[in-house]
C-alpha positions as CSV (number, residue, x, y, z in Angstrom):
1,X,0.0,0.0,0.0
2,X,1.2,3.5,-0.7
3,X,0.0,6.6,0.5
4,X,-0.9,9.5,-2.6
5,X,-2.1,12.8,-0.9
6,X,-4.4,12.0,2.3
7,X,-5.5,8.6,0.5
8,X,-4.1,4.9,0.2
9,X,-3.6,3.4,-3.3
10,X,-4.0,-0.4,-3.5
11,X,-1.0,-1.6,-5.4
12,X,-0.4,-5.2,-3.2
13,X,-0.1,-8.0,-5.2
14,X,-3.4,-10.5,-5.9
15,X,-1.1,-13.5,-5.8
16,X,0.5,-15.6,-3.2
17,X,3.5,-16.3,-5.5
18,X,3.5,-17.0,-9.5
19,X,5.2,-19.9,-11.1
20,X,7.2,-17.6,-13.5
21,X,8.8,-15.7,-10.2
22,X,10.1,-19.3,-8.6
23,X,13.8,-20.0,-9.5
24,X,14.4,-23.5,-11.3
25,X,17.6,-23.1,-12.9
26,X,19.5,-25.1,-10.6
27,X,17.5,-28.0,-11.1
28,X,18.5,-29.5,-14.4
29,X,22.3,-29.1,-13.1
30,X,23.9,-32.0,-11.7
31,X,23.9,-30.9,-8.0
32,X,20.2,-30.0,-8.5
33,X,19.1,-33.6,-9.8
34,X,21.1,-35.3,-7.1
35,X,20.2,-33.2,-4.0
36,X,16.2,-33.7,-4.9
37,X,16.9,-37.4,-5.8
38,X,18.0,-37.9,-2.2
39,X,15.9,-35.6,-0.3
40,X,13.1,-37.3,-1.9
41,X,14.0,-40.7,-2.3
42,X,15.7,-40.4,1.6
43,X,12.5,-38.9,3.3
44,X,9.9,-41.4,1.8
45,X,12.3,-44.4,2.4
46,X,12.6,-43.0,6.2
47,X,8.9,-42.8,6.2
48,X,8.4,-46.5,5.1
49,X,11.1,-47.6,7.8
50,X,9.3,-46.2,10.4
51,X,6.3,-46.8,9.8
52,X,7.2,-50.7,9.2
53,X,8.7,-50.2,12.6
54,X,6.1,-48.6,14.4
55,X,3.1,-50.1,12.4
56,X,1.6,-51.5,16.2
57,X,1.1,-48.1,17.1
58,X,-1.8,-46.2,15.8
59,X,-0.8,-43.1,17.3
60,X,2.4,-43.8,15.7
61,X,0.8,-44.8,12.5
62,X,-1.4,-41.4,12.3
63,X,1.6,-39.5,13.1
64,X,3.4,-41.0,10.2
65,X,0.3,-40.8,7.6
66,X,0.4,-36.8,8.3
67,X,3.5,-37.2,7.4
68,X,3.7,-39.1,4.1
69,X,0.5,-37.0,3.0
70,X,2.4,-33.7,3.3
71,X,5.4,-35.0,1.7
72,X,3.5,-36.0,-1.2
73,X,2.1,-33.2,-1.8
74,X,5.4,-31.5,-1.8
75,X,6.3,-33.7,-4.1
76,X,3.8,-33.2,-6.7
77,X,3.5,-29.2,-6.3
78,X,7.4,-29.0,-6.9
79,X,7.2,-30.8,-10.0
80,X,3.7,-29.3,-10.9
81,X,5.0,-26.1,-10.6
82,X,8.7,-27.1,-12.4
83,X,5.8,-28.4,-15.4
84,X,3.9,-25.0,-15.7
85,X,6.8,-23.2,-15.7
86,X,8.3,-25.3,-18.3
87,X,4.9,-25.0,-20.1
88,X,5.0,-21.1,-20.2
89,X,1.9,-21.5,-17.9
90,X,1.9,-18.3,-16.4
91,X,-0.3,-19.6,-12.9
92,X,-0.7,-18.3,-9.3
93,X,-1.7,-19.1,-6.2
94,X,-4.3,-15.9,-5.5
95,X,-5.5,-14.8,-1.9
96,X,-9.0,-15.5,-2.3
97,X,-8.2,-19.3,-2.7
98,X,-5.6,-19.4,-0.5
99,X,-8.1,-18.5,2.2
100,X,-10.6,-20.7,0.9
101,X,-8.0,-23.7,2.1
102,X,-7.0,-22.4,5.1
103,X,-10.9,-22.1,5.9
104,X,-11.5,-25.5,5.2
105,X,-8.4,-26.6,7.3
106,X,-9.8,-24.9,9.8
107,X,-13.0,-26.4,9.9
108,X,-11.1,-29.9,9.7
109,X,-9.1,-29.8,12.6
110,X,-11.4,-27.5,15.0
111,X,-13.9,-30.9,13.7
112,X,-10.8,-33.4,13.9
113,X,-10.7,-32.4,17.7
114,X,-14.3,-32.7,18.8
115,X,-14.1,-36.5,17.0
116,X,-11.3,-36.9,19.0
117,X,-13.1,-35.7,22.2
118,X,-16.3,-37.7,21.3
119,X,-18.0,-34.3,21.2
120,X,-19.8,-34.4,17.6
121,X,-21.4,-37.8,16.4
122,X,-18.8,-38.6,13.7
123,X,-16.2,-40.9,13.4
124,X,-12.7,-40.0,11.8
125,X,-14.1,-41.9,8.3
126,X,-17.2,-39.8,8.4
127,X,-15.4,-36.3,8.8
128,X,-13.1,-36.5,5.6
129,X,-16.4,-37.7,3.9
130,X,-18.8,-34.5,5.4
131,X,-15.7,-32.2,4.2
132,X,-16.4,-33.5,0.3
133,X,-19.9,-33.0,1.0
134,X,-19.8,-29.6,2.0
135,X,-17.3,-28.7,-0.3
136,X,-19.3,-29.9,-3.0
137,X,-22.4,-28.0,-1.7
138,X,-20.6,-25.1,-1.0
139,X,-19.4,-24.9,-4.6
140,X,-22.6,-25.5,-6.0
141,X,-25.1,-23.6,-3.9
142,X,-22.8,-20.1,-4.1
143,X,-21.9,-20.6,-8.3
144,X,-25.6,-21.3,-8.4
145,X,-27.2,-18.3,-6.9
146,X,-24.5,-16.5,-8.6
147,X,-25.0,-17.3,-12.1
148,X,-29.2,-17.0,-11.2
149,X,-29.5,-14.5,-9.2
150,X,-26.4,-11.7,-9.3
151,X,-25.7,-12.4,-13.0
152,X,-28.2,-14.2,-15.6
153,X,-28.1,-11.8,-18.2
154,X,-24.7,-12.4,-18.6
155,X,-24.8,-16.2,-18.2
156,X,-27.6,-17.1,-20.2
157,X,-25.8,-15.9,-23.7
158,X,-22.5,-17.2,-22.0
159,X,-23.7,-20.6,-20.8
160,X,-20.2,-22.4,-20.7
161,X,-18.6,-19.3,-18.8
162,X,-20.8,-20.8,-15.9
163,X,-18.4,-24.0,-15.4
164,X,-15.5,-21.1,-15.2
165,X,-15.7,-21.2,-11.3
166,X,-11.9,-19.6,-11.8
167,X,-12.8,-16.4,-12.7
168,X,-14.5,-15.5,-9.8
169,X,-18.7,-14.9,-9.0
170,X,-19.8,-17.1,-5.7
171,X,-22.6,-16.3,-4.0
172,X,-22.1,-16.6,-0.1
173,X,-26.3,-16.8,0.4
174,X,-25.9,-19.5,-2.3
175,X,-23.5,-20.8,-0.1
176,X,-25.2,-21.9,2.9
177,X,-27.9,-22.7,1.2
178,X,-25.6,-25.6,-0.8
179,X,-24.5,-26.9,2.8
180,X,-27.6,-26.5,4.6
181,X,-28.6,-29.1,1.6
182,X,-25.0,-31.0,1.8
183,X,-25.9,-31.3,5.3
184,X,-29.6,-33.0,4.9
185,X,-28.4,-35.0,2.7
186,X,-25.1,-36.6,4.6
187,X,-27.1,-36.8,7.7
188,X,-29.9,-38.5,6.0
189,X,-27.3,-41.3,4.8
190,X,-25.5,-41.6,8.1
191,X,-28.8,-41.0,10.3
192,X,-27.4,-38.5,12.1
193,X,-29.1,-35.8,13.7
194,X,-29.5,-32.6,11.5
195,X,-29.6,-30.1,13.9
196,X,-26.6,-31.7,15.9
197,X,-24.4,-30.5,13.2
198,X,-25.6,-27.6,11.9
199,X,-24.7,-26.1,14.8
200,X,-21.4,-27.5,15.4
201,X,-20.6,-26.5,11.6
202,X,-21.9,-23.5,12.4
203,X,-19.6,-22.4,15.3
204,X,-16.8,-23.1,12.5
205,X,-17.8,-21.0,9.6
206,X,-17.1,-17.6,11.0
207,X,-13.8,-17.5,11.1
208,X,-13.6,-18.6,7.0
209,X,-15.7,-15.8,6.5
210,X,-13.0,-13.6,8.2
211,X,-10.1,-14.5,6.0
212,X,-12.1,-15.0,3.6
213,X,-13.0,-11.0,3.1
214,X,-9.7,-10.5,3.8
215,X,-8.6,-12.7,0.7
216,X,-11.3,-10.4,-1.0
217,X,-9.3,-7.2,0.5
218,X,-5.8,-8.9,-1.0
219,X,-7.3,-10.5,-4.1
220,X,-6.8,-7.4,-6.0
221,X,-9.2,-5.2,-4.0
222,X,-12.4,-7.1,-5.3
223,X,-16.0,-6.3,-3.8
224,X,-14.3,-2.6,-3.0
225,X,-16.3,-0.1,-1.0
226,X,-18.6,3.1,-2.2
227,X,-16.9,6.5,-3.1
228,X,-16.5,8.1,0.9
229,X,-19.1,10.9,1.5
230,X,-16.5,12.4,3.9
231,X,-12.6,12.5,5.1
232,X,-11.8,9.1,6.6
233,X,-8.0,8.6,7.3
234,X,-8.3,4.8,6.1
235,X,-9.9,5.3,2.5
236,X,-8.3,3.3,0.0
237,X,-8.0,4.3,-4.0
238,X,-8.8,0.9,-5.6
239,X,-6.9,0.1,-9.1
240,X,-10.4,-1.1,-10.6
241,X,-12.3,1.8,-9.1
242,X,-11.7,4.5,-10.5
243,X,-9.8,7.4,-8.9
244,X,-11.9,8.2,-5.9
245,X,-11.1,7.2,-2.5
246,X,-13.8,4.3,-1.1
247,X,-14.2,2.6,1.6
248,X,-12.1,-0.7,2.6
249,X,-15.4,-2.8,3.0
250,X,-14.0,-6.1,2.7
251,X,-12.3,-5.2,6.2
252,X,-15.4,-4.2,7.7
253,X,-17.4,-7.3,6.3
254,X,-14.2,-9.4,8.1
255,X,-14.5,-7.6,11.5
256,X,-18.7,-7.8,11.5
257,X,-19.6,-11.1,9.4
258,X,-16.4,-12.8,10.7
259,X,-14.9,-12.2,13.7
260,X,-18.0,-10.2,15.9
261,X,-20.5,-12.8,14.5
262,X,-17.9,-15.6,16.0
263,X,-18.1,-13.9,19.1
264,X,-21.8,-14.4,19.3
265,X,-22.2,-17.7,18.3
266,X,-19.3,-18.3,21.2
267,X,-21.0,-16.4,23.7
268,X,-24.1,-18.1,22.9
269,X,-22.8,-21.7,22.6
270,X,-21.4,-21.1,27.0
271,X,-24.9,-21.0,27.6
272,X,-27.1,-24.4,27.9
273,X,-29.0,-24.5,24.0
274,X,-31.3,-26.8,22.6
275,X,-30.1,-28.1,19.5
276,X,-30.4,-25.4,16.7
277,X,-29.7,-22.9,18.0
278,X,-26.1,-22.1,16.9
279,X,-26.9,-22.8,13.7
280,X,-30.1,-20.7,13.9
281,X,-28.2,-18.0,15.4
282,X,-25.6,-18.2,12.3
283,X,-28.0,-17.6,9.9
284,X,-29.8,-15.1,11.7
285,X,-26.9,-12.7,13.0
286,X,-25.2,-13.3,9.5
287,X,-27.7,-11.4,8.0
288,X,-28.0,-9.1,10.6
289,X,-24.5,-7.9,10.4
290,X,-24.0,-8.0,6.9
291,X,-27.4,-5.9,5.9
292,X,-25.4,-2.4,7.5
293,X,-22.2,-3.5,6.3
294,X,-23.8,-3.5,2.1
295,X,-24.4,0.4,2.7
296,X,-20.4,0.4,2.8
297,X,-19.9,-1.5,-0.4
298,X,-20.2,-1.1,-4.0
299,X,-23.2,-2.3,-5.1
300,X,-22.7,-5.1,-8.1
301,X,-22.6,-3.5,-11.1
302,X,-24.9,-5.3,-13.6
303,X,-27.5,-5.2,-10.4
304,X,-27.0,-2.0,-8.6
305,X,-30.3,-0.8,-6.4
306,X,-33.9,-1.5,-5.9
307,X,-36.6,-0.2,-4.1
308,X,-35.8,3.6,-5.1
309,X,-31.9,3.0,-4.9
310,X,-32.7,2.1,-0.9
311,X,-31.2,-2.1,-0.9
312,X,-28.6,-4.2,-2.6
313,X,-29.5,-7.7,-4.2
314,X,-27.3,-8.5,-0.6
315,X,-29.7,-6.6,1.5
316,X,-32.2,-8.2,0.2
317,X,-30.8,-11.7,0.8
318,X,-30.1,-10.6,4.0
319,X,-33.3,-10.0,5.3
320,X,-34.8,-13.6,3.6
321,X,-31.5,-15.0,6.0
322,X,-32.7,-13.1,9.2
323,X,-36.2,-14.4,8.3
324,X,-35.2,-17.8,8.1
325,X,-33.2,-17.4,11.1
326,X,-35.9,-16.3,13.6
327,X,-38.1,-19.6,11.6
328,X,-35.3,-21.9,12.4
329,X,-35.5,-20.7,16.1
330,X,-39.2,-21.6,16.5
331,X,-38.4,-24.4,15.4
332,X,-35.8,-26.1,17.1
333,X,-37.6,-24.9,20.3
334,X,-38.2,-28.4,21.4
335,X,-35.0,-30.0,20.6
336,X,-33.1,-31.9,23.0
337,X,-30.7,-29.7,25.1
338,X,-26.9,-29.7,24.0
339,X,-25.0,-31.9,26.4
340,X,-28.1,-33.5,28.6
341,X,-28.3,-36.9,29.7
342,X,-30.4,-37.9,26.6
343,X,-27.8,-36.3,23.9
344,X,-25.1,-37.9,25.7
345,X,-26.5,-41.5,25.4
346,X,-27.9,-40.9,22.1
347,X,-24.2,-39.7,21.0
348,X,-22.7,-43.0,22.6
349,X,-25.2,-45.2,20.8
350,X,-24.6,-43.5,17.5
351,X,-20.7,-43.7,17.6
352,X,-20.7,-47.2,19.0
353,X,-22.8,-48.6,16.4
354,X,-20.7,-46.6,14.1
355,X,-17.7,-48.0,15.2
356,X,-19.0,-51.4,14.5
357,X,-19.9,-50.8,11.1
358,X,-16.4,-49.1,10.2
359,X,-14.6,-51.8,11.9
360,X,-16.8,-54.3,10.0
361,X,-16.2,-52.9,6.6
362,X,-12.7,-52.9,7.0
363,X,-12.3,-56.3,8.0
364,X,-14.6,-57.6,5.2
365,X,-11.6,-55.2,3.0
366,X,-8.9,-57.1,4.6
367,X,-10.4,-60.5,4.3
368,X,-10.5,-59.7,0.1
C-alpha cells in the first residue's frame, strides 16, 4: 500500500506467488538432480522404515500418515510447478483461494478435535467424507445463486462461462444454502441428527468468513467499497475503481460477518442450547451484520439498487437470512438440550454402532 495525498492506493499483489517468479535453474544441473533425488528418495524411504517399525502403534501410525500425505504433496506441487513453468503457464496461487484452504483446514481440525473428544457424532471416516460433501455443496449452492441471481443476463448468452468457477462470482447466500442441503443430505445417509451438526458446523464458519473478506481485500481489492461521502483517514483508491477514494469494505465485512458474529455464536454456545440454536443463530446474526455492512460496499454492477436506490441484491438476501433465522429458532424450540443426559446417550449409541460398522467394513476389505 502507498499513500498518494491523504488517501491509500492499492497496489499489493493479488497472488500468493506465480510460477514464473520461482527459481528453477538449478535443477536440471547436476547438483540440483542429485540433491532432490535424495531428499526425496531419503524422506519417503525413512517414512516407510518407520512406519514398518512402528506399524503396532496407531498413534504412531497417524503421526506418520500426516507425514507421508504432506510430503506427497510437496512432491507433486514442486514438479507441478517445475511443469507450468516449463509450459509457459503463467499460474498463481491468489488470496482468495488461498483462504478458501486455510478455511477449510480450519473447519477440519477444529472438527478433527471434537471427534477426537467424542464431542460431535462422527467418526474420523465420516469427517473426511462430510468435508467433500460440503465442499461440493458449497461450490454448487454459491456458483448457483450467482450465475441465477447476481448475474443471468450475462450467463444465459455465456452458458459455458458458468463452469469457469476460476474467474471468480460465488454467492455466499448461495452458499449456505448448498451446505444447509449438503448437510440434509449426509445426515440423511449416516442418520445423524441434523440439527446436531448444523450447529457444530456453524460455530466453525465464521472464522472462514473472516479471512475469507480479507482474501477479498488482497485479491486485487475485489467487492471494493462506495466512493466516501466524507474524510476518513483509512480510505483506500482501488486500481479497478476509478480514482476516488472508497471505503475498505471487505475489512469491515471481516471484522462484523467474521470475527464479531464468532463472538456471538461463542458467547451463545457457554450457555445451555437446545439443539439449533447455533446454527439458527448463524443464519440469523449473518444477516444481521452483513445488511449495515452493504451500505459500505459497492453495489454489483450489472444489479446496482432497488426499491428507489434504498437495498442491494445483498440486502435483500439478507433479510430472507434473518427471516429464516428467527423460523429456524421456532423451530428447534423443542429439541433436546446440547450436552443433557439424553444427547449424551444418544451420541454413545450412534458412535458405538458406528464403530462397529467401520470396523466391520474394513475387516470384510482385509479379508479380500
Amino acid at each position: 500500500m502507498s499513500s498518494v495525498g491523504n488517501y491509500w492506493t492499492y497496489d499489493l499483489s493479488e497472488f500468493v506467488f506465480r510460477v514464473q517468479n520461482i527459481n528453477y535453474d538449478w535443477l536440471p544441473t547436476w547438483y540440483g538432480i542429485l540433491g532432490v533425488t535424495i531428499f526425496f528418495t531419503g524422506s519417503f524411504g525413512c517414512l516407510w522404515f518407520l512406519n514398518k517399525k512402528f506399524k503396532a502403534s496407531q498413534k504412531n501410525t497417524q503421526i506418520l500418515e500426516s507425514f507421508q500425505f504432506t510430503l506427497g504433496l510437496v512432491f507433486f506441487a514442486f514438479f507441478g510447478f517445475y511443469a507450468l513453468k516449463k509450459a509457459n503457464i503463467d499460474w498463481g496461487l491468489r488470496w482468495y483461494s488461498t483462504m478458501y484452504v486455510l478455511g477449510y483446514v480450519q473447519v477440519y481440525l477444529v472438527t478433527l478435535r471434537w471427534v477426537k473428544n467424542k464431542n460431535i457424532m462422527l467418526t474420523h471416516l465420516m469427517l473426511d467424507s462430510l468435508i467433500a460433501y460440503v465442499f461440493i455443496g458449497m461450490l454448487l449452492g454459491a456458483r448457483t445463486a450467482y450465475v441465477f441471481i447476481y448475474n443471468w443476463a450475462y450467463y444465459k448468452d455465456n452458458i459455458m462461462d458458468v463452469f469457469k468457477v476460476w474467474h471468480g462470482g460465488l454467492s455466499f447466500h448461495g452458499g449456505i444454502v448448498g451446505v444447509f442441503t449438503a448437510g440434509v443430505i449426509f445426515c440423511k445417509r449416516y442418520e445423524i441428527s441434523f440439527w446436531h451438526l448444523f450447529d457444530r458446523m456453524a460455530l466453525t464458519a465464521p472464522f472462514g468468513i473472516a479471512i475469507g473478506r480479507l482474501g477479498n481485500f488482497l485479491n486485487g481489492g475485489e467487492l471494493y467499497g462506495r466512493v466516501i461521502s466524507s474524510d476518513i483517514p483509512w480510505a483506500i483508491v482501488f486500481p479497478h475503481g476509478g480514482p476516488m477514494p472508497r471505503h475498505p469494505s471487505q475489512i469491515y465485512q471481516s471484522l462484523c460477518e467474521g470475527w464479531l458474529l464468532l463472538l456471538t455464536l461463542f458467547l451463545i454456545s457457554r450457555k445451555r442450547y437446545r439443539e439449533g440454536t447455533i446454527g439458527a443463530a448463524f443464519i440469523f446474526f449473518y444477516g444481521l451484520y452483513r445488511f449495515p455492512m452493504e451500505y459500505f460496499r459497492e453495489a454489483d454492477e450489472q444489479l446496482k439498487y432497488y426499491f428507489n436506490d434504498t437495498l442491494t441484491m445483498g440486502q435483500i438476501l439478507c433479510i430472507v437470512t434473518m427471516l429464516i433465522g428467527i423460523l429456524l429458532f421456532a423451530i428447534t424450540r423443542q429439541n433436546l438440550l446440547d450436552g443433557n443426559e439424553a444427547w449424551v446417550a444418544r451420541s454413545k449409541a450412534f458412535l458405538k454402532k458406528r464403530t462397529e460398522i467401520e470396523e466391520s467394513e474394513l475387516a470384510k476389505e482385509n479379508g479380500k
